[in-house]
KETI-312612 format. One record per residue (C-alpha): chain; z, x, y; residue number from 1. Coordinates in pm, 1 decimal. Each point is the difference from the previous one (the first is absolute). Last residue first. Layout:
% residues N
(site 'A', (Z, X, Y), NUM)
...
***
This chain:
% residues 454
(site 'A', (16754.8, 808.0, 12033.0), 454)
(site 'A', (-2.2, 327.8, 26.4), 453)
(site 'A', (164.0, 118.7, -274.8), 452)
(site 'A', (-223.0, -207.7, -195.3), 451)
(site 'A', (-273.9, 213.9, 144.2), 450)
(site 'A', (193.1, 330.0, -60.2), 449)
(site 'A', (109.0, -99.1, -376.9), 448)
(site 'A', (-454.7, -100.9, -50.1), 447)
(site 'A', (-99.1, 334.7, 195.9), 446)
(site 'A', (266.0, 206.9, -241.0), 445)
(site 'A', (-121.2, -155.6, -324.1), 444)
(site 'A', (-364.0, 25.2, 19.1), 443)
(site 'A', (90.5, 388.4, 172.4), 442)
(site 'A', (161.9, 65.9, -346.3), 441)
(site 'A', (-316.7, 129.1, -141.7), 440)
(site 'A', (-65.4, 267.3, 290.6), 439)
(site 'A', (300.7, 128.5, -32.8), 438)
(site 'A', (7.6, 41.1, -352.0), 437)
(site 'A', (-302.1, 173.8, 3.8), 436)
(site 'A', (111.8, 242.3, 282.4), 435)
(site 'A', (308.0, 67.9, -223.0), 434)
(site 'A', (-249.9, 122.0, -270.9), 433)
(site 'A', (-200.3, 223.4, 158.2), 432)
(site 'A', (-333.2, -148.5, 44.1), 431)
(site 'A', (-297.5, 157.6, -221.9), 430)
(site 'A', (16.1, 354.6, -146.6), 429)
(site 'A', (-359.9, 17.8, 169.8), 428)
(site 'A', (123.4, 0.7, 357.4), 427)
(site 'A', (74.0, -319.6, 172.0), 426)
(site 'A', (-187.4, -191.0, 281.3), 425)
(site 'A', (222.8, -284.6, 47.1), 424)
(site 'A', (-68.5, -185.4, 341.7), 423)
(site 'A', (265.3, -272.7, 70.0), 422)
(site 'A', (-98.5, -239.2, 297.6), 421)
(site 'A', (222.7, -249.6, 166.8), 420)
(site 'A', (277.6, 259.2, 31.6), 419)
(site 'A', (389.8, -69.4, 138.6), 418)
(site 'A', (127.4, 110.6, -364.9), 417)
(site 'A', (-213.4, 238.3, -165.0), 416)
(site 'A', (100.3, 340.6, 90.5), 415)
(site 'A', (391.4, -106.2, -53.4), 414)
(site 'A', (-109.2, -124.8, -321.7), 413)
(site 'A', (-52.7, 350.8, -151.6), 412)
(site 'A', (307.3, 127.0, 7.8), 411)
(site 'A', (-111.9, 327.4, -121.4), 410)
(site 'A', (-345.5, -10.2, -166.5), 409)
(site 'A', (-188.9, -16.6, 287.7), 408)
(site 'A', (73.1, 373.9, 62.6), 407)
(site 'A', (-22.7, 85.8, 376.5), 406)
(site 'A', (-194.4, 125.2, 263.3), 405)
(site 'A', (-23.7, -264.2, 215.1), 404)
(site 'A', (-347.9, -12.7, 226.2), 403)
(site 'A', (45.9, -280.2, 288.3), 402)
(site 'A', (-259.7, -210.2, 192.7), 401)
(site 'A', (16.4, -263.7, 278.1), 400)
(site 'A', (-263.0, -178.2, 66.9), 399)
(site 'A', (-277.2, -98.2, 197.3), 398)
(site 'A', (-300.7, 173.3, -103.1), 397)
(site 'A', (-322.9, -42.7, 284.8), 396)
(site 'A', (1.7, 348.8, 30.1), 395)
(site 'A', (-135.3, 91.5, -340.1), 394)
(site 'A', (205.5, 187.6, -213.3), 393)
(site 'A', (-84.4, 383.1, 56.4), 392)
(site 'A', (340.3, 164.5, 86.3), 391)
(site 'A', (146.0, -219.6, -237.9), 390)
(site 'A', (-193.5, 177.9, -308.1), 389)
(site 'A', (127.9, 294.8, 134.5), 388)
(site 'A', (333.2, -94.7, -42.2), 387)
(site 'A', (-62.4, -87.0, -333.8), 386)
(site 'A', (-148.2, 310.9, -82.5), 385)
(site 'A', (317.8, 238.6, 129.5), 384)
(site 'A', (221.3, -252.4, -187.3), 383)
(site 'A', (-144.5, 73.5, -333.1), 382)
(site 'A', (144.8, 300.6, -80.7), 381)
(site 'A', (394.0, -198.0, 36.4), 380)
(site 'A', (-121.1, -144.0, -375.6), 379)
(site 'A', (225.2, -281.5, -21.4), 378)
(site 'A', (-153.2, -266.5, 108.8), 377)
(site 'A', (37.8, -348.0, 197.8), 376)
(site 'A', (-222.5, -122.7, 259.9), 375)
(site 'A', (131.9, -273.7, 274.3), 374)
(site 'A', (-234.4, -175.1, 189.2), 373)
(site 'A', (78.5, -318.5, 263.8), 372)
(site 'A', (-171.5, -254.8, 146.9), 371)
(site 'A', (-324.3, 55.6, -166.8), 370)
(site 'A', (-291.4, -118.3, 197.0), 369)
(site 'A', (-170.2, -0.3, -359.1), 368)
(site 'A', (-330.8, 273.7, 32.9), 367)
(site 'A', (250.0, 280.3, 178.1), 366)
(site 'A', (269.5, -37.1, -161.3), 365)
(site 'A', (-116.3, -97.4, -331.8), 364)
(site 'A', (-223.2, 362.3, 15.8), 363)
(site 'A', (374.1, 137.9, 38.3), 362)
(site 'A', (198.1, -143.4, -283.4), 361)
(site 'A', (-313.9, 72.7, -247.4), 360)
(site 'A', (-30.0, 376.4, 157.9), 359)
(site 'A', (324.4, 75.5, 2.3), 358)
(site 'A', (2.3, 387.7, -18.1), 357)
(site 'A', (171.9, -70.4, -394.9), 356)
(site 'A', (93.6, -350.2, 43.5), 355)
(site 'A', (229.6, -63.6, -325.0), 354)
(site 'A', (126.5, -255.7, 169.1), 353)
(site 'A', (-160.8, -226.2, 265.3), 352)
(site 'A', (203.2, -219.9, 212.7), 351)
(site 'A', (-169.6, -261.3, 220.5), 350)
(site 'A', (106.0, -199.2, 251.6), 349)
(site 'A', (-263.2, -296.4, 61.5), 348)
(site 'A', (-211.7, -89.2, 309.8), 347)
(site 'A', (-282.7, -116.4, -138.3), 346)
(site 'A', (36.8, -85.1, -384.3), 345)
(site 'A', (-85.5, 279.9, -267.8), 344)
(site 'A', (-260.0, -140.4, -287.3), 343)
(site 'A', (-297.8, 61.2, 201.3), 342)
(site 'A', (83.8, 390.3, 42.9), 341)
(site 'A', (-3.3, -38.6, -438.3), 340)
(site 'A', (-360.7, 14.3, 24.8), 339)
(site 'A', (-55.7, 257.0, 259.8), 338)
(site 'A', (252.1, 223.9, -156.6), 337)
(site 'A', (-153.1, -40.3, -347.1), 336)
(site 'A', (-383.1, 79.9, 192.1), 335)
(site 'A', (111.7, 312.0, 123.7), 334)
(site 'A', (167.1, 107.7, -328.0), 333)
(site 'A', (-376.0, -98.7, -152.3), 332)
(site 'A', (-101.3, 240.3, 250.9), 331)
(site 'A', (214.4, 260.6, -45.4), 330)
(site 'A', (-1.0, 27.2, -353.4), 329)
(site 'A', (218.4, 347.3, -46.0), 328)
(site 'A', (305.4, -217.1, 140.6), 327)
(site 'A', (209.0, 305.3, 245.9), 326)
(site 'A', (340.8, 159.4, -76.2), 325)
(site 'A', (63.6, 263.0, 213.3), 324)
(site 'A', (61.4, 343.2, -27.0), 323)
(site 'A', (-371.8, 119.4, 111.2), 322)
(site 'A', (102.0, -242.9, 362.1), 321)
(site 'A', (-182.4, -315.2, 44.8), 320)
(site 'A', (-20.4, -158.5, 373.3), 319)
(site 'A', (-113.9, -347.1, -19.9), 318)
(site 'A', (-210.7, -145.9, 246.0), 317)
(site 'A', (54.0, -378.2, 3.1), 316)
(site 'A', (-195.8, -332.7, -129.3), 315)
(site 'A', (115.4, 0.1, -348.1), 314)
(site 'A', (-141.7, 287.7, -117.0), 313)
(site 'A', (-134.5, 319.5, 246.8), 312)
(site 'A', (33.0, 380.6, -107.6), 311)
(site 'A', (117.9, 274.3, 185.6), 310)
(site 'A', (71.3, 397.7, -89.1), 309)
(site 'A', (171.7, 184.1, 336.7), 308)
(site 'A', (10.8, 396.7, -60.4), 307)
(site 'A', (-333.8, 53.0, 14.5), 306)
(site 'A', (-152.0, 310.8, -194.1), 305)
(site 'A', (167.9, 244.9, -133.3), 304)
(site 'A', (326.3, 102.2, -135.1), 303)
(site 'A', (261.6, -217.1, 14.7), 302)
(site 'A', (311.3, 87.3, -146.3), 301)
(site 'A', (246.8, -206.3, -243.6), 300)
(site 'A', (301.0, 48.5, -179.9), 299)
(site 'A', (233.1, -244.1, -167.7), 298)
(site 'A', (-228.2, 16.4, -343.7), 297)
(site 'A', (-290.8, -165.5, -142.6), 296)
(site 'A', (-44.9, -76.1, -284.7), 295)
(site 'A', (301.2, -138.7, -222.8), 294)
(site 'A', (-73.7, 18.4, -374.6), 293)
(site 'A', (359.1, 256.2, -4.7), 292)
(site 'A', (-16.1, 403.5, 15.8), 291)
(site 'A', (8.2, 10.4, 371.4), 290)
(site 'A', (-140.1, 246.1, 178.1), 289)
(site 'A', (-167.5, -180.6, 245.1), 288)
(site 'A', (-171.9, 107.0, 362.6), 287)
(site 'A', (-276.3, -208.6, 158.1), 286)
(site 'A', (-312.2, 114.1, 204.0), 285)
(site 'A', (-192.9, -192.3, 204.1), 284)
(site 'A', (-442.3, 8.6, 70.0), 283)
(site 'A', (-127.5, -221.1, 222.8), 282)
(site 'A', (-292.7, -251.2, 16.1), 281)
(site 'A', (-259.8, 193.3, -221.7), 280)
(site 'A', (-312.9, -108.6, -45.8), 279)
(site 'A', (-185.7, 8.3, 296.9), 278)
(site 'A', (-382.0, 100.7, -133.1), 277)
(site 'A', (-220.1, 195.5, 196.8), 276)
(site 'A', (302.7, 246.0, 7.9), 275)
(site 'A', (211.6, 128.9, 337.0), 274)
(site 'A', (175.2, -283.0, -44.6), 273)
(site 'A', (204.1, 56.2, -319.9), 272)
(site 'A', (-101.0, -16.8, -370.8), 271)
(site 'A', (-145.8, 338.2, -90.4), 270)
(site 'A', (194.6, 265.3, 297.3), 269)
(site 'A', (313.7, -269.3, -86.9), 268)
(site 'A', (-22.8, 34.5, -362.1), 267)
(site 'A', (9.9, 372.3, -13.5), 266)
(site 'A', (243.8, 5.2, 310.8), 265)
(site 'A', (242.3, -184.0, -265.6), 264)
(site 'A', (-37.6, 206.7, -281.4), 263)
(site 'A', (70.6, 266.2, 224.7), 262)
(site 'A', (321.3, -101.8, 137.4), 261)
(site 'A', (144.6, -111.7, -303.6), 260)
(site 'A', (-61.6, 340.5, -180.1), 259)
(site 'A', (139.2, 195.6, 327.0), 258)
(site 'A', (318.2, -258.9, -97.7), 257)
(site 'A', (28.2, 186.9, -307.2), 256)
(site 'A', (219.8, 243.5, 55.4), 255)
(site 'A', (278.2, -288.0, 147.2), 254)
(site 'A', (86.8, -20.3, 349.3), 253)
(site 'A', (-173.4, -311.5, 56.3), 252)
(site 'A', (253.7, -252.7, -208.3), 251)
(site 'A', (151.9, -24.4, -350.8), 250)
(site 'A', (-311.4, 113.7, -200.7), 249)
(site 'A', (-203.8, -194.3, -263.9), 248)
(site 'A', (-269.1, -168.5, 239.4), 247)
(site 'A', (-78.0, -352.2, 63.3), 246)
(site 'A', (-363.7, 20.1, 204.6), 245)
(site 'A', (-35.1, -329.6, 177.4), 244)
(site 'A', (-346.5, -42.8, 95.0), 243)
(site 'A', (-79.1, -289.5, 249.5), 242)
(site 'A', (-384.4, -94.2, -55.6), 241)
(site 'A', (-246.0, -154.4, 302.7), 240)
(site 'A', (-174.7, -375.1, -105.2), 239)
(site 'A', (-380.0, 33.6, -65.0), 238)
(site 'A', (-69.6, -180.2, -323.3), 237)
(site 'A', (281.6, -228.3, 112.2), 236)
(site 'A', (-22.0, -65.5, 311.2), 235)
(site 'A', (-374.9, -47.2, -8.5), 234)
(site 'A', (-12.4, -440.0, -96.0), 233)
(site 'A', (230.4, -2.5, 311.1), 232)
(site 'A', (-285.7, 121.7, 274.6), 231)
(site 'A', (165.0, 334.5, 146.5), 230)
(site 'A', (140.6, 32.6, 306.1), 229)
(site 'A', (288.9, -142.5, -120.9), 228)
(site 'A', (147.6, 339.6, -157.5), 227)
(site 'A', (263.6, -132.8, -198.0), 226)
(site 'A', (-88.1, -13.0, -362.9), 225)
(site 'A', (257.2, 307.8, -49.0), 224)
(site 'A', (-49.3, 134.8, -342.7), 223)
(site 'A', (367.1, 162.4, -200.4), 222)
(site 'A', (-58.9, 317.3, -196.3), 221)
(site 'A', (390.1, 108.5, -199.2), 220)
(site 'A', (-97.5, 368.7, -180.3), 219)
(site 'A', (266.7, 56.6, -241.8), 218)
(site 'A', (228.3, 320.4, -155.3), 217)
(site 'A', (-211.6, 307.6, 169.8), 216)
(site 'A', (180.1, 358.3, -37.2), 215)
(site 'A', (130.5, 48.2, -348.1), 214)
(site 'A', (297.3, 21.3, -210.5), 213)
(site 'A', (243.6, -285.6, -103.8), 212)
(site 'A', (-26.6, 127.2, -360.1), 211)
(site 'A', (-70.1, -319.1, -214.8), 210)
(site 'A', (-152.1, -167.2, 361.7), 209)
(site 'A', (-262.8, 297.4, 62.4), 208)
(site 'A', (-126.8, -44.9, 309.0), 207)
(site 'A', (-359.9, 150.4, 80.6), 206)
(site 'A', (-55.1, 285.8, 147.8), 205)
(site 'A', (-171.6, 165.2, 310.9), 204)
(site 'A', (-165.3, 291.1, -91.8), 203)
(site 'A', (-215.0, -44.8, 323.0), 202)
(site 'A', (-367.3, 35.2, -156.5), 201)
(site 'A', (164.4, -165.4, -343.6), 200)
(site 'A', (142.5, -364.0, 220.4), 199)
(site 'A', (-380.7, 24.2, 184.1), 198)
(site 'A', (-2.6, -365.7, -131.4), 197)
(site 'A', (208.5, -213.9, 256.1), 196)
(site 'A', (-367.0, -67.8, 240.8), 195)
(site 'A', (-166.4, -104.5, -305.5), 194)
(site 'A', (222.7, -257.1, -22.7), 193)
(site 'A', (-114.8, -251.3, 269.2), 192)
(site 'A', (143.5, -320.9, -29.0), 191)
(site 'A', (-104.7, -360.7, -69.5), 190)
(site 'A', (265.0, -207.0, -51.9), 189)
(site 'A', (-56.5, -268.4, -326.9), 188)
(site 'A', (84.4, -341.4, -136.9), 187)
(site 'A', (158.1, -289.7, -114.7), 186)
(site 'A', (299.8, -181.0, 215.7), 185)
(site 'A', (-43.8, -358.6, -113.8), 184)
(site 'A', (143.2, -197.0, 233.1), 183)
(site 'A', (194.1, -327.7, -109.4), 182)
(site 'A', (116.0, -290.8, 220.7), 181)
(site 'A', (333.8, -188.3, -77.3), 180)
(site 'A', (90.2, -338.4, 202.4), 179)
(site 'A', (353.0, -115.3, -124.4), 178)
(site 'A', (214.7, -241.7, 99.7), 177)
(site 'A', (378.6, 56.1, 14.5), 176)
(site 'A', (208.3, -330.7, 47.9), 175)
(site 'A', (261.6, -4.4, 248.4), 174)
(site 'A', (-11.6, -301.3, 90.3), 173)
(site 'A', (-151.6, 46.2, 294.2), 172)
(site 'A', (-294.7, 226.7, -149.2), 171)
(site 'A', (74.7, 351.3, -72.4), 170)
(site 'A', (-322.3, 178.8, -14.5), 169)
(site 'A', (-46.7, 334.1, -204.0), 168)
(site 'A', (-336.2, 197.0, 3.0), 167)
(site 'A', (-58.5, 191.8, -272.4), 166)
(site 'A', (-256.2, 342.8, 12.8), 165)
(site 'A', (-74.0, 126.1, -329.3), 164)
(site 'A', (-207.1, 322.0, 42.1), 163)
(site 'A', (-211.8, 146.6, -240.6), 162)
(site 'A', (-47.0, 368.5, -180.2), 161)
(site 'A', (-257.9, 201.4, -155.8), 160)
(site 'A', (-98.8, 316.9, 123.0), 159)
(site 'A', (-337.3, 192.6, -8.2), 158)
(site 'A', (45.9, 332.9, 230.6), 157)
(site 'A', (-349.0, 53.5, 101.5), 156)
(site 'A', (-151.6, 368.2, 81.8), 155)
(site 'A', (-342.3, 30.0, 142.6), 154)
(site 'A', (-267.2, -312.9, -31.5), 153)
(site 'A', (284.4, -185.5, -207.6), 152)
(site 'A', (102.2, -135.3, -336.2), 151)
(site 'A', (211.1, 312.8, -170.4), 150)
(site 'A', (-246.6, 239.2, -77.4), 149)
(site 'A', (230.8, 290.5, 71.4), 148)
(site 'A', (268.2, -143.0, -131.4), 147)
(site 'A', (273.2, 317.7, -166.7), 146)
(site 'A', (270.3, -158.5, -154.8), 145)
(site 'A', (396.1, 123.8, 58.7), 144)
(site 'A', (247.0, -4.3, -258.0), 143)
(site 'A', (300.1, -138.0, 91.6), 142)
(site 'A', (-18.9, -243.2, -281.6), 141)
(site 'A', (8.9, -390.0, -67.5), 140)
(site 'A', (-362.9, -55.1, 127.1), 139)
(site 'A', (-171.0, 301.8, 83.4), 138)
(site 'A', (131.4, 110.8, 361.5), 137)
(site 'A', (-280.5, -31.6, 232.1), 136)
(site 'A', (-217.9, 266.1, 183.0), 135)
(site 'A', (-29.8, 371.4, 97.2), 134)
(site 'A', (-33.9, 201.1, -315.9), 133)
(site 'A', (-52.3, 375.4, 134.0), 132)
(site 'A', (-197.8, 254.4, -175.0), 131)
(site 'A', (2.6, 299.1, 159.1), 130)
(site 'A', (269.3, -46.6, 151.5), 129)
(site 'A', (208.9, -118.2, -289.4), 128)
(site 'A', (67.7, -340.7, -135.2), 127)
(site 'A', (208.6, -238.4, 230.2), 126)
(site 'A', (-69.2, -160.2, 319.6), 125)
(site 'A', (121.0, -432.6, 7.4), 124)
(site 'A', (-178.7, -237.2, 192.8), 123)
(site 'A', (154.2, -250.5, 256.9), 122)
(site 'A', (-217.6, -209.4, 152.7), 121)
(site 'A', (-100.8, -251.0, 284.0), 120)
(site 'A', (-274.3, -189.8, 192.5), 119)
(site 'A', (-120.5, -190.7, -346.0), 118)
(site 'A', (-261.1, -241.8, 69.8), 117)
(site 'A', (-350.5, 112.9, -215.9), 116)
(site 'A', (77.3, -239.8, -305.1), 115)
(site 'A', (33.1, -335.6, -73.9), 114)
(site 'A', (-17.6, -107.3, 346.2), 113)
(site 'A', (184.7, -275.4, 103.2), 112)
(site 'A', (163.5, -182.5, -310.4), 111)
(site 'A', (137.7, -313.2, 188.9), 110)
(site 'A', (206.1, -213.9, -207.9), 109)
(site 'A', (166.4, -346.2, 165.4), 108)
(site 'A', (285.4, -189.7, -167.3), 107)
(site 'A', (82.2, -302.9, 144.0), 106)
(site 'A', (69.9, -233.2, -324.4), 105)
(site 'A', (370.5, 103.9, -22.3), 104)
(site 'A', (146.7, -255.2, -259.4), 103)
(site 'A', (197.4, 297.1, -177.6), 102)
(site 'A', (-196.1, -38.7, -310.4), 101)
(site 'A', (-329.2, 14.0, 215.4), 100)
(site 'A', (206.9, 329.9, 192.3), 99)
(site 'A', (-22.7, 169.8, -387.9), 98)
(site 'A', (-344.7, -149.2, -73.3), 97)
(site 'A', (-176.4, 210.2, 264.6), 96)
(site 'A', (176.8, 280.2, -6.8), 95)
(site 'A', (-85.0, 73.6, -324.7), 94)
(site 'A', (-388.2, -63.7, 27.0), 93)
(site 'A', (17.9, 262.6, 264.0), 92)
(site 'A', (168.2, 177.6, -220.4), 91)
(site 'A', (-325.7, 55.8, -227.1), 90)
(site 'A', (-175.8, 169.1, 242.7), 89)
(site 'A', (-300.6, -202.0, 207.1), 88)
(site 'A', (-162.5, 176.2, 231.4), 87)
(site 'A', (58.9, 308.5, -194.8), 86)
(site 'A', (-194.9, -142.0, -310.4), 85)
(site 'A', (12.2, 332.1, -170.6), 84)
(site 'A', (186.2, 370.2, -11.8), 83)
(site 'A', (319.1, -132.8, 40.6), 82)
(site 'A', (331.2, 219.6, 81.0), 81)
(site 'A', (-127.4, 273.1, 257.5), 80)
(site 'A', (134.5, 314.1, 103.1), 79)
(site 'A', (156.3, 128.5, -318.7), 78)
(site 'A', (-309.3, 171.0, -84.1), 77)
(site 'A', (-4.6, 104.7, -356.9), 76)
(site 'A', (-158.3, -272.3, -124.0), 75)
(site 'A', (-207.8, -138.1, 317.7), 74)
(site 'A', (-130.1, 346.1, 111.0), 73)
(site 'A', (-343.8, -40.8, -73.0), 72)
(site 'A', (-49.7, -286.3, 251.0), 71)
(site 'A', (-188.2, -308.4, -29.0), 70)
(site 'A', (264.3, -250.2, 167.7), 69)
(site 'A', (-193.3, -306.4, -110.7), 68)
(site 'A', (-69.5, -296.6, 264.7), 67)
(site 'A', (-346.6, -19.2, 40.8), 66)
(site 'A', (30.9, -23.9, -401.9), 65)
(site 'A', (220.4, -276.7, 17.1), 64)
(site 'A', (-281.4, -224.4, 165.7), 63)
(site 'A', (122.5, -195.6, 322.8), 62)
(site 'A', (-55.8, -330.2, 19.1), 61)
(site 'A', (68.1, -177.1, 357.2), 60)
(site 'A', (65.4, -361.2, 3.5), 59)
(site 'A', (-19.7, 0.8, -395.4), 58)
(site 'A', (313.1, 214.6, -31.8), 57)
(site 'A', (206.0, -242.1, 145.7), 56)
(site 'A', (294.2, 159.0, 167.0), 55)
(site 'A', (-60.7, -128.4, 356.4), 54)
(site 'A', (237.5, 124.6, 273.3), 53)
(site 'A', (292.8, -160.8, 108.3), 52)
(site 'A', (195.9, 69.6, 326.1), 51)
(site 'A', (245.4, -263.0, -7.5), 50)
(site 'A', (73.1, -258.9, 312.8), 49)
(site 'A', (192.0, 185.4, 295.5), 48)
(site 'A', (357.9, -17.9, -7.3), 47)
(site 'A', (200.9, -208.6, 152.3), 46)
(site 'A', (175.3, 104.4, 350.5), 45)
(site 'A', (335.9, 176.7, -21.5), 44)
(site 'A', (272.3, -222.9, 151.6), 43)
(site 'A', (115.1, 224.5, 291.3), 42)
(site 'A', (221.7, 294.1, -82.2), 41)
(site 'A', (349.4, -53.7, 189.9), 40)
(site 'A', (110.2, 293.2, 229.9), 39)
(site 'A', (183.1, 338.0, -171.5), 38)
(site 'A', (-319.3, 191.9, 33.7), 37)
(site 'A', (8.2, -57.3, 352.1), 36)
(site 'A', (-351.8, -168.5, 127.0), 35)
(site 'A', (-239.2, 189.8, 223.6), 34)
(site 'A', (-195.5, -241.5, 285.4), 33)
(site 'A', (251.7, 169.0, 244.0), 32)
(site 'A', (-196.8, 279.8, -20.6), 31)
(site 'A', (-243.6, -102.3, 220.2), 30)
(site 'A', (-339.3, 36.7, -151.6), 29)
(site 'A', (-210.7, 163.7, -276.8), 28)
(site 'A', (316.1, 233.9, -52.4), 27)
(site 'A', (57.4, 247.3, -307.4), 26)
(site 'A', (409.6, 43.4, -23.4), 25)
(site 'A', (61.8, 282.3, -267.9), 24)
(site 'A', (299.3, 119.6, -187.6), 23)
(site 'A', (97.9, 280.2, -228.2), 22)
(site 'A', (252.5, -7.0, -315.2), 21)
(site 'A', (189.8, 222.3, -173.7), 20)
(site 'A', (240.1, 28.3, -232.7), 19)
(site 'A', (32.1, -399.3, -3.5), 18)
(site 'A', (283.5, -174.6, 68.3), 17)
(site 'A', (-52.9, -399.4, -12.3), 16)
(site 'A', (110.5, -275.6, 226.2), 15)
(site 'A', (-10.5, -325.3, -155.4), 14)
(site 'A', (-297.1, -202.8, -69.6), 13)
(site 'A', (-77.7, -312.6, 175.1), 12)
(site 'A', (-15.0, -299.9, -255.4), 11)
(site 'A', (-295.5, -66.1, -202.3), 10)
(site 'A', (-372.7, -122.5, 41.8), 9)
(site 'A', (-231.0, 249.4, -214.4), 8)
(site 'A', (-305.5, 50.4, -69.8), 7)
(site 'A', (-58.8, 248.8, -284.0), 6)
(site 'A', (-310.1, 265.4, -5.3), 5)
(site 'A', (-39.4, 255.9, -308.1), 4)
(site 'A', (-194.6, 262.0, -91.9), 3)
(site 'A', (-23.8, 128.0, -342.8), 2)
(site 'A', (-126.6, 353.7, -51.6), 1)
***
């Protein structure tokens, strides 16, 4: 998903009306040291020089065949896009001559791990129930493949995708630089299926999309890589599984909830604490009847297990509900916030759209002195994590801190006027269109304001 941060230096925006919006004051000190979000934005200190990182093959050679996918499922899997040289896929070379034709000579590529990094994913249940295919859709079709050898010591979901992350500066004269750095996102989450395959022993059955029958629709498994206690290089292997369960009724009341309920008491008596092995985090249940692609639906229940799931990116605690949106790469999403943190001056007012729980907008509050925070979405689910996500900032965060829900693509400009920093972490459609425009005019808009001025 591309991620984008702009700096900004423009007049102060006007007041907006949002549907909703929530604000926070966090204190290190008096709180007279808190700006007004109306109040001039100091001159934004230059940025840091380029993080580079050595392309040359010859520094460190790495043989293509280390770096094969070697997995049975590659045709009919639609998982995974390229089967070889995965340190080095063919838009790499892409990206690398488009920003040369654009004069941008900082761009930085970081593959992380090629595999063995996804935290999160969605797999579809069809078949019967005593067969059932639990896996990936086959490339162009709703029809579901079966991976049981997909790369992995127990189950691995193999998906290919990367992460473009721009980063805007608007110089003086209004010129945009540009300083991109590309992470590879290429990889796998390790989860226990075993535990999902007594589907026959409970009659439980599997959706049916042509007929809209059936009992289990998706399983969602998210990792937490939380639990500190443990030496980093083991938070993966041995990082606790949320289970969401997305089941084809309305809500509890229905027949089959029994079904539900004893699918998930299977899993917890085989995954949960009272076992040698903790695998299971908590176990939720979601509701959809919908005939459309979308997954999940309004509903939700928790079931098992603990009710709180954290991670930690960016320097904060971040509270991650089943419904929300969270990067399956955690730690190469860690090390994109820590990067672009160096980007964002001291003491700037930052807007960040598309925030989801906030997480980007927040971890720059804590690790930039921030003066002020506003995060922008429209999903009202997500204000519950956000909030909690406050609750754990460190104490030494000094600023103050709003969640708007709103949609960004509705006047637009009055979210980015008054803001030295721009965050634009959009969903896969890409910007909406009127955002876009927005954010191109702002050239034009901070040269009329400064002419204004004079």
């Amino acid at each position: 998903m591309p991620l984008a941060i702009t700096l900004l230096s423009l007049p102060p925006r006007p007041r907006a009306s949002p549907s909703s919006s929530t604000f926070f004051k966090c204190h290190a000190s008096s709180p007279s040291t808190l700006i007004p979000l109306s109040s001039p934005s100091p001159s934004p200190s230059p940025p840091p020089p380029p993080l580079v990182l050595p392309q040359d093959p010859k520094a460190n050679p790495i043989s293509s065949s280390s770096c094969a996918l070697h997995c049975p499922h590659f045709q009919s899997c639609s998982g995974c896009t390229h089967e070889y040289n995965l340190h080095h896929p063919p838009i790499l070379d892409e990206a690398i001559q488009f920003f040369r034709s654009v004069g941008v000579s900082n761009f930085t590529f970081d593959s992380c791990r090629l595999w063995g990094w996804r935290c999160r994913a969605k797999l579809a249940v069809r078949g019967s129930s005593v067969k059932p295919l639990i896996g990936l859709y086959e490339e162009g079709t709703h029809n579901v493949v079966d991976i049981p050898e997909c790369k992995g010591p127990k189950f691995t979901c193999l998906i290919f995708d990367f992460l473009i992350s721009p980063v805007f500066f608007i110089d003086r004269d209004a010129r945009i630089l540009f300083v991109w750095s590309l992470v590879f996102l290429f990889s796998s989450l390790e989860i226990s299926l075993p535990l999902l395959l007594p589907m026959a022993e409970l009659n439980i059955v599997p959706y049916d999309e042509d007929k809209g029958t059936g009992e289990l629709r998706y399983v969602q498994m998210a990792v937490t890589t939380y639990n500190t206690s443990l030496p980093a290089s083991e938070r993966y292997s041995k990082g606790k599984v949320q289970v969401a369960l997305v089941w084809n009724s309305r809500n509890e009341s229905s027949p089959s909830f029994e079904k539900l309920n004893a699918l998930a008491n299977y899993m917890w008596i085989r995954g949960g604490p009272k076992r040698e092995v903790h695998l299971i985090h908590s176990i939720w249940a979601n509701f959809q009847t919908s005939t459309n692609n979308v997954i999940f639906g309004n509903r939700w229940r928790h079931l098992l297990g603990e009710r709180d799931f954290w991670e930690h990116v960016g320097g904060i605690d971040v509270s991650m509900a089943p419904s929300s949106f969270g990067q399956a790469n955690t730690r190469a999403f860690d090390s994109l916030l820590r990067k672009l943190q160096k980007y964002v001056p001291y003491g700037a007012s930052v807007v960040d759209l598309y925030a989801g729980a906030g997480v980007i907008g927040l971890s720059l509050a804590a690790t930039r002195r921030c003066r002020s925070v506003k995060c922008v979405e429209v999903n009202k689910e997500a204000k519950l994590s956000f909030e909690k996500t406050v609750s754990r900032l460190p104490t030494t965060t000094d600023c103050s801190i709003s969640w708007h829900q709103a949609d960004t693509s509705k006047e637009p400009l009055s979210w980015l006027m008054g803001s030295d920093v721009v965050v634009v972490d959009p969903p896969r459609k890409g910007l909406d269109s009127s955002l876009l425009t927005a954010l191109q005019s702002l050239s034009s808009i901070k040269i009329k304001h400064n002419l204004h001025e004079r």
